[in-house]
C-alpha positions in Angstrom: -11.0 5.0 3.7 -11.9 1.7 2.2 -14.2 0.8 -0.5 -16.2 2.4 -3.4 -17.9 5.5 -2.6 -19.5 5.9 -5.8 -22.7 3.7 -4.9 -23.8 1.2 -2.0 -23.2 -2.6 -2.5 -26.3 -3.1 0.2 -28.6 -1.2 -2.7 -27.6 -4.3 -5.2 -30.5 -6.5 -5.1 -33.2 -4.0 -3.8 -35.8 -3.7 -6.8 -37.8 -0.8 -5.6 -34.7 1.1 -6.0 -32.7 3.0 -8.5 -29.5 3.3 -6.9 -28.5 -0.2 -7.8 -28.1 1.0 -11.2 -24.8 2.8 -9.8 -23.7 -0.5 -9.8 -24.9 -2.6 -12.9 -26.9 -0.1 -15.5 -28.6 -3.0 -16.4 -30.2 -3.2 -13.0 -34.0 -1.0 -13.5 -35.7 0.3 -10.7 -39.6 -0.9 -10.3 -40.8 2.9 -11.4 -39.2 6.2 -12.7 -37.5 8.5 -10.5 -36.3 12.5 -10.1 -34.0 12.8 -7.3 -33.9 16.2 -5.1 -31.2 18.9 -6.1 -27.9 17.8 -4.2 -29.7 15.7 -1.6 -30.8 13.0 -3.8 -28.1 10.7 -3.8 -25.2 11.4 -1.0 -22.4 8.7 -0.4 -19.6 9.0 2.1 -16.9 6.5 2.6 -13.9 6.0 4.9 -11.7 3.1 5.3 -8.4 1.4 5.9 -6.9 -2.3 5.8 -5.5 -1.7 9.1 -6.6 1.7 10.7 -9.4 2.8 13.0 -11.7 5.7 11.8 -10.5 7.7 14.5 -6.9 6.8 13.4 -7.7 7.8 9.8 -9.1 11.5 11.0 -6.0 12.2 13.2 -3.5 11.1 10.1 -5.7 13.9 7.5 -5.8 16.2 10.6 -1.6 15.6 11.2 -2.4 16.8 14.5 -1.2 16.0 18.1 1.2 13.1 18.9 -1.4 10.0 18.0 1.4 7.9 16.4 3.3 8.1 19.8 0.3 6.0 21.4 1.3 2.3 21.5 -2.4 0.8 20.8 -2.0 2.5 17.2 1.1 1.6 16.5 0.3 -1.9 17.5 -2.4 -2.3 14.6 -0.4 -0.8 12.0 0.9 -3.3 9.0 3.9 -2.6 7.2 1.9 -1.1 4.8 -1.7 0.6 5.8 -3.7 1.9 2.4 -6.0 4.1 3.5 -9.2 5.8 1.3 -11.9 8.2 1.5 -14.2 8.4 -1.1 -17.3 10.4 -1.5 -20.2 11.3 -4.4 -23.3 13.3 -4.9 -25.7 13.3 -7.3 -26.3 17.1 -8.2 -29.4 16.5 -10.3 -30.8 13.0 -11.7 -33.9 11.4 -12.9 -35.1 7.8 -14.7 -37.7 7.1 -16.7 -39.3 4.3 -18.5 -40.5 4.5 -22.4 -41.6 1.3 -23.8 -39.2 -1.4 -23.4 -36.5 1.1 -22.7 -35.3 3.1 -19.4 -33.8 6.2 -19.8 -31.5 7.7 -16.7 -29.6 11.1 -16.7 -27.6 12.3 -14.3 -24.9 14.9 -13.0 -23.0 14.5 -10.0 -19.7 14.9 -8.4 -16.6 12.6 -7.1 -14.0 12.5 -5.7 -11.8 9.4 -4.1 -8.5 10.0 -2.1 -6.2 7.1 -1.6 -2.9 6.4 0.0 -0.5 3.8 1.5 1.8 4.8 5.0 4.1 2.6 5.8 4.4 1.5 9.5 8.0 2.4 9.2 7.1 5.6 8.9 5.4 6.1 11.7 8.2 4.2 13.6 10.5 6.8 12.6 7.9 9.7 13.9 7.5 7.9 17.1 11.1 7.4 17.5 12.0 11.0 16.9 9.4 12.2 18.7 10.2 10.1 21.6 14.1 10.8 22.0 15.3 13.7 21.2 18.9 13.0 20.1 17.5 10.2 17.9 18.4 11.9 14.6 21.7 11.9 15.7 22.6 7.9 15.4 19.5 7.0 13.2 18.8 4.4 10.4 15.2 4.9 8.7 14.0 3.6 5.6 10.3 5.5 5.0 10.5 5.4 0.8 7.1 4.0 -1.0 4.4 6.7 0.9 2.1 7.7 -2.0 -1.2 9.9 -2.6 -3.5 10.1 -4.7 -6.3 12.2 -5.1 -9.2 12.6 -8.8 -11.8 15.0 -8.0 -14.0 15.2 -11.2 -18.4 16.1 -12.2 -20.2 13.6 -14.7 -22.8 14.6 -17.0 -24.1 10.9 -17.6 -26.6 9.4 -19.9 -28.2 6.1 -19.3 -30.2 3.5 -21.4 -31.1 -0.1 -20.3 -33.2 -2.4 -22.2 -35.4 -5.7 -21.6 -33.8 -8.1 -24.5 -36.0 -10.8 -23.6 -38.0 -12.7 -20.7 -34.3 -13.8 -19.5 -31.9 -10.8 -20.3 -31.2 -7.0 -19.8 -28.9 -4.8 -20.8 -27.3 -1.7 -19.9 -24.9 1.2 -20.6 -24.5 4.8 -19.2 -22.2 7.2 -21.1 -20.5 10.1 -19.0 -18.9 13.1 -19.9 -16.1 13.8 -17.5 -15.2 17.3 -16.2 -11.6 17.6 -14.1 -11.6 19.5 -11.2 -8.8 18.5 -9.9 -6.0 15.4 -9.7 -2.9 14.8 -7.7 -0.2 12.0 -7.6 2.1 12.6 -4.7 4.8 9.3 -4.8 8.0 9.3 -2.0 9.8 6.8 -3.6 13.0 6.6 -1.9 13.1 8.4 1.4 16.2 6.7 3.5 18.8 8.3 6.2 21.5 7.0 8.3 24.0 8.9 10.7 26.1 8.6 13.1 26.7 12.0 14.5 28.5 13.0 18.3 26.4 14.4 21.0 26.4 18.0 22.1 28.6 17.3 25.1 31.6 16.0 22.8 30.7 18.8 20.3 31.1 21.1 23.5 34.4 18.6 24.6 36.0 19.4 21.0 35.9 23.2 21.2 37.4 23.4 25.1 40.6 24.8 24.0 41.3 23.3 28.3 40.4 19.7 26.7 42.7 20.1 23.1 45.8 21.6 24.7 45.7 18.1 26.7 46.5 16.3 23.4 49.1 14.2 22.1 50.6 12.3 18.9 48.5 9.1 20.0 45.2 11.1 21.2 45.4 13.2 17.7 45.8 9.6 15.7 42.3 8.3 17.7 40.2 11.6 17.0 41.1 11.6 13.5 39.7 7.6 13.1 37.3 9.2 15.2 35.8 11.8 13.2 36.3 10.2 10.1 33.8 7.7 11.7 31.0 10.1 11.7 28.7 10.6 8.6 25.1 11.9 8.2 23.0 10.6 4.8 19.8 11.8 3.4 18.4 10.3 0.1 15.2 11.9 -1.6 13.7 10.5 -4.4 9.7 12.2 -4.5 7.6 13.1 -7.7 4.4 15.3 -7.4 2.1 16.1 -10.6 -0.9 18.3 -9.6 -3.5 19.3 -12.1 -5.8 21.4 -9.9 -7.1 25.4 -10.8 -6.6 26.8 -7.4 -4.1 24.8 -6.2 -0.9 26.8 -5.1 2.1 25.6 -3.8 3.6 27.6 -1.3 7.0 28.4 -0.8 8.6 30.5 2.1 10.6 33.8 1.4 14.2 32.8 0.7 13.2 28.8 0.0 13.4 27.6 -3.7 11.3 24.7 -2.4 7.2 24.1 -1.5 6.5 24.7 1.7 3.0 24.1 1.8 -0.2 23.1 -0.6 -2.8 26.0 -0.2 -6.5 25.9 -2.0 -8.3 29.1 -3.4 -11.6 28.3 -4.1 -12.4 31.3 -6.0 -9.6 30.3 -8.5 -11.0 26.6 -8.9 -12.3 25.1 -12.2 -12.6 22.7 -14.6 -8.7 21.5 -15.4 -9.4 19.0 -17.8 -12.0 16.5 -19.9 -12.7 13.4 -20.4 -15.0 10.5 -21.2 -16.1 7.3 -19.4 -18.6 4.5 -19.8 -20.8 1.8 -17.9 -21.5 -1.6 -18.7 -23.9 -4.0 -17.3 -26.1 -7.2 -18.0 -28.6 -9.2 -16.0 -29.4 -13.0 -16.8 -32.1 -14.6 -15.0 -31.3 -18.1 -15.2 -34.3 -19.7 -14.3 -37.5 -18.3 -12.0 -35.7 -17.5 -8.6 -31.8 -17.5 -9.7 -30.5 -14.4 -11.6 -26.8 -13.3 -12.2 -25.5 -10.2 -12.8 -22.2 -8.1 -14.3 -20.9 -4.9 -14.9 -17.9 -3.1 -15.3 -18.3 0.4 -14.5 -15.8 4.0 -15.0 -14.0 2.5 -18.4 -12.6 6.1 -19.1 -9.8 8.6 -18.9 -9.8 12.5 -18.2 -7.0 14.8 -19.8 -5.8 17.5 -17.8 -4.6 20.8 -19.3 -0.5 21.4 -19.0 -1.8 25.0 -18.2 -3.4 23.4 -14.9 -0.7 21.2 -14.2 2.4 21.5 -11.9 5.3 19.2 -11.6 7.8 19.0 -9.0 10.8 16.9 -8.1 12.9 15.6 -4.9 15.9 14.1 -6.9 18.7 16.4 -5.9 17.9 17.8 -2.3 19.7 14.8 -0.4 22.5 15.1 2.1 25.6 13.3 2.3 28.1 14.2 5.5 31.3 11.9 5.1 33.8 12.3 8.4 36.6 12.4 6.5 35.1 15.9 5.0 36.0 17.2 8.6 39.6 15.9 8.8 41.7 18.6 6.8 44.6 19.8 8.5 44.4 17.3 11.7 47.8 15.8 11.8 49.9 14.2 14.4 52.7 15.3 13.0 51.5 19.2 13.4 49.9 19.0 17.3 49.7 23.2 17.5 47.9 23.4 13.4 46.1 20.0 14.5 44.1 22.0 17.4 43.7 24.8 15.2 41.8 22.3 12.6 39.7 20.8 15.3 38.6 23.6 16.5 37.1 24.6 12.7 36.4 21.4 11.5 34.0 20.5 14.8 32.7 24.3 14.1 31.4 22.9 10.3 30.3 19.6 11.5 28.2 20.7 14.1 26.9 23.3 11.3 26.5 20.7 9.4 24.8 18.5 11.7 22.2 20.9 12.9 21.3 21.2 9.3 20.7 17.6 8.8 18.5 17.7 12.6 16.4 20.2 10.7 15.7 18.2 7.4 15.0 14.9 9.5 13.3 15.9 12.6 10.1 17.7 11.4 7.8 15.1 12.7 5.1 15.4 10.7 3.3 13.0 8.4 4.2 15.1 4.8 7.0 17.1 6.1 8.1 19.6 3.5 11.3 20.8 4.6 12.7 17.0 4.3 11.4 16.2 1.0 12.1 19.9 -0.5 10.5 19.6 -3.8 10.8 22.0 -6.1 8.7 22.8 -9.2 9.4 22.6 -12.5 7.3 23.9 -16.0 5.2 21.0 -17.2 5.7 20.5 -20.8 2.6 18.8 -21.7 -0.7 17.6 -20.8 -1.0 14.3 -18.6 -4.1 12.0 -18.4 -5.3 9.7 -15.8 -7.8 6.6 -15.4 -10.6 6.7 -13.6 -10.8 4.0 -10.8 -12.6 1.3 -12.4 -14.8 -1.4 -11.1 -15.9 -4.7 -11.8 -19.1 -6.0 -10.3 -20.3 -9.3 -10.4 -23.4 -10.8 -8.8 -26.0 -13.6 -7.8 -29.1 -13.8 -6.0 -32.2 -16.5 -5.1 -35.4 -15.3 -4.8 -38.1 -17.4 -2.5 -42.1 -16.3 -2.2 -43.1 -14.8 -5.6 -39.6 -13.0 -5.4 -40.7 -10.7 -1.9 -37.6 -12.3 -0.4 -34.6 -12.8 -2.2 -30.5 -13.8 -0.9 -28.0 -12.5 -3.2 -23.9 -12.6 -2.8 -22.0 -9.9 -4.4 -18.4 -9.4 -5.8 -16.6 -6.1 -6.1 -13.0 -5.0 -7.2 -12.4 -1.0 -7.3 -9.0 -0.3 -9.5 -8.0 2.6 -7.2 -5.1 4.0 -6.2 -2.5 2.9 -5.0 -4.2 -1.1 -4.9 -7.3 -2.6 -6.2 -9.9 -3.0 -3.3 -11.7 -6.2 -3.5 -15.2 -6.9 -1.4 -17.2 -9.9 -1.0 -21.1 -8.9 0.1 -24.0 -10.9 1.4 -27.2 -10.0 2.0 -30.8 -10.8 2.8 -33.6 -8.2 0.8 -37.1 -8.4 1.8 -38.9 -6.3 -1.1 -42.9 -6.6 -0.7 -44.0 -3.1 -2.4 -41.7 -0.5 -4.9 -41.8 1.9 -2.2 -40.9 -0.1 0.7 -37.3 -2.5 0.8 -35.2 -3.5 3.3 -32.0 -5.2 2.8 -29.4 -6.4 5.6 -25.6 -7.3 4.8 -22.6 -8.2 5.6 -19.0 -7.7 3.8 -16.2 -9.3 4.7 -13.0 -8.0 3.6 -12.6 -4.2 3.8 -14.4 -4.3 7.1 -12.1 -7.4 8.5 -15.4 -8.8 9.2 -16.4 -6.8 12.3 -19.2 -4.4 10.7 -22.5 -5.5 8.7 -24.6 -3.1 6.5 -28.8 -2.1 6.5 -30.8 -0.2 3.0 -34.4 1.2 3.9 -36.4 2.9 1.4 -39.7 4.0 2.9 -41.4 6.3 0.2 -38.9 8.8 -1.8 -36.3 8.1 1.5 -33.2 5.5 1.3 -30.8 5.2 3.8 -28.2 2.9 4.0 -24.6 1.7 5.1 -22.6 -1.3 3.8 -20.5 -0.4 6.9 -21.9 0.8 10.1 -20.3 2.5 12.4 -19.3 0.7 15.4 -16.9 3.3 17.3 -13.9 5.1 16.8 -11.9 1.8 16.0 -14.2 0.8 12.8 -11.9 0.2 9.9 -14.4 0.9 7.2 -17.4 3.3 7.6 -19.4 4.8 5.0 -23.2 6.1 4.8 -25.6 6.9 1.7 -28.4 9.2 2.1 -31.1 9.9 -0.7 -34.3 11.2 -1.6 -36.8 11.3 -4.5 -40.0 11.6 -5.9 -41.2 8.3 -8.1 -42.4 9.0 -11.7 -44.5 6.5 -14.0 -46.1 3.1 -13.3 -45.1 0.1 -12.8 -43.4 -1.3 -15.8 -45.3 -4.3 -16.7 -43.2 -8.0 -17.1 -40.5 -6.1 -15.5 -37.2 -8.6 -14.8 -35.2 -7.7 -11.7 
């Protein structure tokens, strides 16, 4: 749940291989590749600005009472962004021709992002925790939002040697949709002040009203005027997935739950993107770098898309609503209005109890959204990133120290990263790069590349335990094609 899944920043200034070009198209690997089918390029990453990658797995899972435990609800922020991110490379290869290296590629993505607010989980906790809470309760949990783009690329790459000094790059990428969702709570507030089962109880004992009088009449009245129960629900959802249903219960108008077919999946929309990159070697042992990668849009079909709203499904219980026919004046007709009023309150009440007191992280039966026909098409972005970067080489250029700058436009906030490393590159087929990122990571991970032969491995975040706040791994594998391209510039 943190950074950019779609390469590995510790690849960056590692010559002998081709994954850097994820990163800058400009950037050419010291020989040709083909990767494996589906193995040859696997990225996985998790991260959060706040959360452990246990913490992360038990939010996605919903399970259990993990936001009742005080250690996580001591490192939460009052707003935790959380993503997971992941790509494979389905079938790819490089190759050199004159000046020129060609690249081709199709692969899948897919990044999911969202921000929790602590408050929300204070509200869980304290619901959870007491269980008349809902009853006097004042919770603000609006601006939760998710975000997921699932799409396949069919890419085309060309990067060219200029000169001694400069290389450029592009990679042009026809976009297939498989699936997008934007899921925004945008006001979720509630506030009541409700009486407890044993006055409920005390206002039905016919024992209890025939004690009554002008005075004790006057002071219920104030009293029940006093009580109110509000709910306010302002969500959105637009979904363009093929095999995406939402649920709904028998005898509910609203979703009750998001169910996959996969045998219903497909491609839901189109859509284009491109890749940018240069690399300027400034003198022997200094180069700089840039990119700017996923320029691009997809469009996704209004026959794959479904809309649905939260605008009207609030609550609003005013006291005075419970007051008709309770008059000092009338003591025998007031007892009689009591007893029917406290009948439709507490009716009322368990009704609001129901909508509030779920307890889970997306709880449908408080945000009751309900569909509605789209009416046209919608498009979306695709999380761009820019790249920039510098390096020193020392010994003929076998050992080189390089600092790296990365900002990924996802959803729902840009994730920036600053990367150092150390690459010791003696042979094509043999790198080794060690570094360290800063940001996403909080400073308390580092990363390793190794390519021995077709293998690379790498991390820009190891895993350090359950409590790391960024984790991610790339795996790939593939067989080198061509020479060595001769006066090649890193």
């Amino acid at each position: 749940l943190s950074a950019n899944a779609q390469f590995l920043r510790t690849s960056y200034f590692m010559e002998g291989t081709h994954y850097r070009q994820q990163l800058n198209p400009a950037l050419t690997p010291t020989k040709g590749y083909f990767n494996l089918p589906v193995i040859g390029a696997v990225n996985a990453t998790v991260g959060s600005t706040s959360l452990g990658y246990q913490d992360i797995i038990d939010i996605i899972d919903d399970g259990d009472d993990f936001y009742t435990k005080p250690d996580f609800m001591n490192r939460l922020k009052d707003n935790n962004k959380l993503n997971v991110n992941f790509s494979t490379e389905i079938l790819s290869a490089g190759w050199y021709k004159g000046k020129n290296f060609w690249s081709f590629n199709i692969g899948l993505r897919t990044d999911i992002g969202a921000n929790l607010t602590k408050s929300m989980f204070t509200f869980l906790n304290e619901m959870d925790g007491i269980e008349d809470n809902w009853r006097n309760s004042n919770y603000d949990i609006s601006n939760q939002q998710l975000n997921i783009n699932a799409y396949a690329e069919v890419g085309l790459g060309l990067s060219r040697q200029i000169n001694s000094r400069l290389t450029v790059g592009a990679r042009v990428k026809a976009l297939l949709g498989i699936g997008n969702m934007d899921l925004k709570l945008n006001n979720v507030a509630m506030n009541a002040s409700l009486p407890s089962d044993a006055r409920i109880s005390q206002l039905q004992d016919p024992a209890y009203l025939s004690g009554l009088g002008v005075d004790d009449i006057t002071k219920l009245r104030s009293e029940i005027e006093s009580y109110h129960a509000n709910l306010a629900v302002d969500a959105h959802l637009e979904s363009s997935f093929k095999g995406l249903n939402l649920k709904k219960e028998d005898g509910q108008d609203y979703i009750s739950d998001f169910e996959f077919e996969s045998k219903d999946m497909g491609i839901a929309g189109y859509g284009f993107g491109i890749d940018l990159g240069a690399s300027y070697k400034i003198m022997d042992n200094l180069t700089v770098s840039a990119s700017i990668l996923d320029l691009g849009f997809i469009s996704w079909s209004k026959s794959s898309t479904q809309i649905a709203n939260a605008k009207a499904a609030g609550i609003d219980m005013k006291g005075s609503d419970y007051t008709s026919g309770i008059d000092p004046n009338d003591i025998p007709g007031s007892i009689t209005a009591i007893e029917n009023n406290i009948k439709n309150l507490q009716t009322d009440a368990n009704g609001y109890m129901e909508r509030v007191s779920g307890g889970d992280v997306l709880d449908y039966d408080m945000l009751q959204l309900r569909t509605e026909e789209a009416s046209k098409s919608r498009k979306s972005r695709l999380a761009s990133t820019l790249v920039l970067g510098a390096e020193y080489g020392f010994f003929n250029n076998k050992l080189a120290v390089g600092a790296l700058s990365t900002t990924r436009f996802v959803q729902p906030d840009a994730l920036t990263e600053l990367t150092f490393s150390a690459n010791y590159r003696p042979k094509s087929w043999f790198n080794v790069a060690l570094s360290y990122s800063v940001i996403q990571s909080a400073g308390k991970s580092f990363g390793l590349g190794l390519k021995l032969g077709p293998v690379f491995v790498g991390t820009d975040y190891m895993f350090l335990g359950k409590n790391s706040n960024s984790v991610n791994g790339f795996v790939g594998v593939s067989i080198p094609l061509g020479g060595r391209k001769a006066n090649k510039e890193g």
